[in-house]
Structure formats: C-alpha cells, structure tokens
C-alpha positions in Angstrom: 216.3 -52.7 -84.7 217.6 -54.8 -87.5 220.0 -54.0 -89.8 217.6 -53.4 -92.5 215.6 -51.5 -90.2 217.9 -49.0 -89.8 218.7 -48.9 -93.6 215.3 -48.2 -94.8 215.0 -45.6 -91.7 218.3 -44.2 -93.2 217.2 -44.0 -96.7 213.6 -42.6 -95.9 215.2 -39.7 -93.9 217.6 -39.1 -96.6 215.2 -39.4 -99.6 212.9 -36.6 -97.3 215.6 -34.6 -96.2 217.0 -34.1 -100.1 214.2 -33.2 -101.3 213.6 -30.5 -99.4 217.1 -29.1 -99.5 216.6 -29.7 -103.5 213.4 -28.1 -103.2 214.8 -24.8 -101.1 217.4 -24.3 -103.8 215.1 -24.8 -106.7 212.7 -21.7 -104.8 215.9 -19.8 -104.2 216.8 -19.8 -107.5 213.7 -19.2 -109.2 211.9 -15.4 -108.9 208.2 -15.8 -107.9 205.7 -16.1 -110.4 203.3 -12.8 -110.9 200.5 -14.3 -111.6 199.4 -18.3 -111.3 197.8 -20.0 -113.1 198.9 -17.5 -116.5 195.9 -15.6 -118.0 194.9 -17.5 -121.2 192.5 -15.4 -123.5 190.6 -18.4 -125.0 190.1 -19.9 -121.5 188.3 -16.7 -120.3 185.7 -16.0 -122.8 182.4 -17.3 -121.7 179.8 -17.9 -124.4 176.1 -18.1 -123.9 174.6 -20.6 -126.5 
C-alpha cells in the first residue's frame, strides 16, 4: 500500500471508530426518552371536512 493509502485507511478507521465511542458516551449520558416522537395535541386531531 501507498503512503496515502494507509493515511486515508487510518483516518476512515479513526473518523468510524470516534464516532461511535462519541456516540456511546452521548447514550450513556442521556436517560431514554419515554415516549418518541412527543405527543403533540394539534397533530392528533383528525377532522372530517
């Protein structure tokens, strides 16, 4: 492999690899969400014209 090769391979891994350590930490952190999407009156009133 070429140097650059092996730089891009490098930085790929790396840019992959952080973000899903950051991504861990931020779920970690962070209690779970009750309810998903969040109940919004106006969107669930259906109207029959």
């Amino acid at each position: 492999m070429s140097a650059i090769a092996i730089l891009c391979l490098a930085l790929s891994a790396g840019i992959i690899w952080g973000g899903l350590i950051a991504s861990g930490v931020f779920l970690a952190r962070h209690e779970e969400v009750d309810e998903y999407p969040p109940e919004d009156p106006a969107a669930s009133e259906i109207t029959a014209d």
